[in-house]
PyMOL commands that place a pseudoatom at each C-alpha (Angstrom):
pseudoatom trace, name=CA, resn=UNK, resi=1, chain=A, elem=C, hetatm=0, pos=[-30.478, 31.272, 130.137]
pseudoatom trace, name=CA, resn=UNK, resi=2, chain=A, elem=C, hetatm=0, pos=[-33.763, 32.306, 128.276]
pseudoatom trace, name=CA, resn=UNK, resi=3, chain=A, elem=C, hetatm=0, pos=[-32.017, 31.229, 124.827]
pseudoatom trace, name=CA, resn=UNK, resi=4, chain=A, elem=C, hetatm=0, pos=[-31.771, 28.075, 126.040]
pseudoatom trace, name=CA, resn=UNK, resi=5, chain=A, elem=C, hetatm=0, pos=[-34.905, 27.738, 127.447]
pseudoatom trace, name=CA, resn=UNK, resi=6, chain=A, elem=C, hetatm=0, pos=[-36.352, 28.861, 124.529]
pseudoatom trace, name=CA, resn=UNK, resi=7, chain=A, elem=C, hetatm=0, pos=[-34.573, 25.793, 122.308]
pseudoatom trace, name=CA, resn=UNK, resi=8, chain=A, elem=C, hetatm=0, pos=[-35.855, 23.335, 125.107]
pseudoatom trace, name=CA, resn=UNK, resi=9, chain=A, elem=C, hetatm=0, pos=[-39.743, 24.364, 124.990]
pseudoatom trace, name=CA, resn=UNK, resi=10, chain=A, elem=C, hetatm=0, pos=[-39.584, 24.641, 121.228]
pseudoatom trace, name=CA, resn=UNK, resi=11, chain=A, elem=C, hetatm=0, pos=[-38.104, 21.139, 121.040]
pseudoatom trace, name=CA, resn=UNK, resi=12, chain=A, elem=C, hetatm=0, pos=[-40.818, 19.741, 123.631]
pseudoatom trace, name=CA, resn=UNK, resi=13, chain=A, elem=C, hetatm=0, pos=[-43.445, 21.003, 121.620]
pseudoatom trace, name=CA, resn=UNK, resi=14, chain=A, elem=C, hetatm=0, pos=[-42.374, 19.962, 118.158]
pseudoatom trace, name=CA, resn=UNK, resi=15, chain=A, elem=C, hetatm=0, pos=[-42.203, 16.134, 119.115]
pseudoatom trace, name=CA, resn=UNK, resi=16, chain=A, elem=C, hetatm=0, pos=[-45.630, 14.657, 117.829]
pseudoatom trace, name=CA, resn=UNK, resi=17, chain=A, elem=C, hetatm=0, pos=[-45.736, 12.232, 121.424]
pseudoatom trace, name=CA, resn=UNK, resi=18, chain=A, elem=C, hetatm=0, pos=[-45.633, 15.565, 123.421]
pseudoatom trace, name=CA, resn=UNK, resi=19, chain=A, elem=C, hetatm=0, pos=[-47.957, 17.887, 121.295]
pseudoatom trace, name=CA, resn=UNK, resi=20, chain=A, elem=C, hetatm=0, pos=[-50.466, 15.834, 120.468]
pseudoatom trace, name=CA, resn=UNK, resi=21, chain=A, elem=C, hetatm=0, pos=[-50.592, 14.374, 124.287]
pseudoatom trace, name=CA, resn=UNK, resi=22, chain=A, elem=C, hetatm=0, pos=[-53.105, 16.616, 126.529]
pseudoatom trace, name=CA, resn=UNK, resi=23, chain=A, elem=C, hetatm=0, pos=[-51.697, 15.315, 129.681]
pseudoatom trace, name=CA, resn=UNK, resi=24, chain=A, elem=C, hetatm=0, pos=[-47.595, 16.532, 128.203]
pseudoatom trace, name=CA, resn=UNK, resi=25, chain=A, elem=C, hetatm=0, pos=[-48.957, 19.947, 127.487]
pseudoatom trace, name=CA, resn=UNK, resi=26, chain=A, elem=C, hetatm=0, pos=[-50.081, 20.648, 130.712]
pseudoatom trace, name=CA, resn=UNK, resi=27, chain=A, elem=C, hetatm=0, pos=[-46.729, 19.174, 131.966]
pseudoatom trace, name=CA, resn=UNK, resi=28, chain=A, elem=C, hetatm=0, pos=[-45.075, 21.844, 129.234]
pseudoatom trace, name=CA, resn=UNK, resi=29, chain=A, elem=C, hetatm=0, pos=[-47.409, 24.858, 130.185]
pseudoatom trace, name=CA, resn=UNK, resi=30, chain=A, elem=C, hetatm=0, pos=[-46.257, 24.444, 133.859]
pseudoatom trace, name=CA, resn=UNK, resi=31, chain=A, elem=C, hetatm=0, pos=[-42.764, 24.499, 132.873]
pseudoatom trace, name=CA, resn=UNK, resi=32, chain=A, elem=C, hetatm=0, pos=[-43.690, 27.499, 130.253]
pseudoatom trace, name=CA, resn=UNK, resi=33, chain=A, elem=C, hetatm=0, pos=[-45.247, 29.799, 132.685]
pseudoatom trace, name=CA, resn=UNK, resi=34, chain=A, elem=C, hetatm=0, pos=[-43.429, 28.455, 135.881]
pseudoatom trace, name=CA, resn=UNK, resi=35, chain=A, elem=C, hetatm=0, pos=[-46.684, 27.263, 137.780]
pseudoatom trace, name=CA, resn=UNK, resi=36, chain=A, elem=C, hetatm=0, pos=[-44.958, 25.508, 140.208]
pseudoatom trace, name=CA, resn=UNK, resi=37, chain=A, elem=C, hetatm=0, pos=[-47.788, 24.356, 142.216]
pseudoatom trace, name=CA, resn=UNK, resi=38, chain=A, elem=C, hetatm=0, pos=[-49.572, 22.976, 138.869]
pseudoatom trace, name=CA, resn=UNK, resi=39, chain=A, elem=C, hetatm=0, pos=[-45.910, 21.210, 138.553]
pseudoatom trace, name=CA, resn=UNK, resi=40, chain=A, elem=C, hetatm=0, pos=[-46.216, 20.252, 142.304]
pseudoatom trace, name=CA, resn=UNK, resi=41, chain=A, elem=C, hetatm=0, pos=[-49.772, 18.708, 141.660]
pseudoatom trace, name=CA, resn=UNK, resi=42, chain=A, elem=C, hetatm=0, pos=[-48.810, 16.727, 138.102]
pseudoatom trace, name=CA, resn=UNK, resi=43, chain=A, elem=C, hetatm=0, pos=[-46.087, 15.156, 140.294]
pseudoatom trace, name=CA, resn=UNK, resi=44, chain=A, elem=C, hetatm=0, pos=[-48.397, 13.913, 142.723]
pseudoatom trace, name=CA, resn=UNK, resi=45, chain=A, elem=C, hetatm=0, pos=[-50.800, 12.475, 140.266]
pseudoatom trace, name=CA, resn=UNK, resi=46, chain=A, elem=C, hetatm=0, pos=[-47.751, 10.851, 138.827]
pseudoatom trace, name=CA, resn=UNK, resi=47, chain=A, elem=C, hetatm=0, pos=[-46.827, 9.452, 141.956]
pseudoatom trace, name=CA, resn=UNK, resi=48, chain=A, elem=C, hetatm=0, pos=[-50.386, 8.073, 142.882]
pseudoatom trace, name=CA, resn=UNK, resi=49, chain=A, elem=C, hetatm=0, pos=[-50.925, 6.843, 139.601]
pseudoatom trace, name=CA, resn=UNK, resi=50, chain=A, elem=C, hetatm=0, pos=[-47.503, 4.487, 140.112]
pseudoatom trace, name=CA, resn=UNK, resi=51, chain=A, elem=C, hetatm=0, pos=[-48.182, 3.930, 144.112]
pseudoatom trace, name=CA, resn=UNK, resi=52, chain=A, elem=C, hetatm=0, pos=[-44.639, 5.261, 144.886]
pseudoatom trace, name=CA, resn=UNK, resi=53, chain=A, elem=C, hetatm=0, pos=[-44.125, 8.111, 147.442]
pseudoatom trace, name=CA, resn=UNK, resi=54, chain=A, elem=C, hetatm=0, pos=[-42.166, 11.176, 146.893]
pseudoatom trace, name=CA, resn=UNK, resi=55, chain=A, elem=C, hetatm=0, pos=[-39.137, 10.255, 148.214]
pseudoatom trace, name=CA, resn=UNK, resi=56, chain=A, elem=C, hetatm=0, pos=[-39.542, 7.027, 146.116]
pseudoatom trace, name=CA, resn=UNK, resi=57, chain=A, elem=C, hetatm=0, pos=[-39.886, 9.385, 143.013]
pseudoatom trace, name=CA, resn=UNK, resi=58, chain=A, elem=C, hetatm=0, pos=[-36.545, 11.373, 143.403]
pseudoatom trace, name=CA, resn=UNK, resi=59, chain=A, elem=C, hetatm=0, pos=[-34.629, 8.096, 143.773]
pseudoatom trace, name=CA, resn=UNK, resi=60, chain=A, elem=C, hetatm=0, pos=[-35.898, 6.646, 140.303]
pseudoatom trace, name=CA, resn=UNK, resi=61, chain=A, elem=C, hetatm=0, pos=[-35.226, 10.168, 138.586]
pseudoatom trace, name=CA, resn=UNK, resi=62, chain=A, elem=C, hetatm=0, pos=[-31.962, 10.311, 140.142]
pseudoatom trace, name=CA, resn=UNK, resi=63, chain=A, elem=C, hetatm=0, pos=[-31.550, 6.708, 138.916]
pseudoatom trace, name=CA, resn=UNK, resi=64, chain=A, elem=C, hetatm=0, pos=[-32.537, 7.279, 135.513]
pseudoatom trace, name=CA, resn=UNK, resi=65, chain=A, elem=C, hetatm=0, pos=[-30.722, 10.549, 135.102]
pseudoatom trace, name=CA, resn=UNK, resi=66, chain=A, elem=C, hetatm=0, pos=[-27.334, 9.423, 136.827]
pseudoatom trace, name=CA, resn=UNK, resi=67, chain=A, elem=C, hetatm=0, pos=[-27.501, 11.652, 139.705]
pseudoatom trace, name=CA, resn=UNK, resi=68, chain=A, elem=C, hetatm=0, pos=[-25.491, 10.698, 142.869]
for i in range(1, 68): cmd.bond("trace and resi %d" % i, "trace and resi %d" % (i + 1))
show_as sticks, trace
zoom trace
């Protein structure tokens, strides 16, 4: 699904909050060029910056997003 891909980055960077945010473009270049272990690291920071593990992580996203 490139073409949608393609909508989703070019939606990311045209909000303001996201371009003009240093710490959302690296978020968006790891998604853009598929770094997972960049993704893998921003995660962690994430994590350690909010003193939740992991585990702790996927429950809120799955909790926000309305996964089971």
């Amino acid at each position: 699904m490139p073409d949608l891909e393609d909508f989703a980055m070019r939606m990311l960077q045209s909000n303001p909050q996201i371009a003009n945010n240093p710490n959302a473009q690296q978020m968006v270049n790891a998604i853009r060029n598929h770094d997972s272990a960049a993704g893998q690291q921003i995660a962690s920071n994430l994590c350690n910056t909010y003193g939740i593990d992991r585990n702790q992580a996927v429950q809120e996203a799955k909790r926000f997003f309305g996964i089971p």
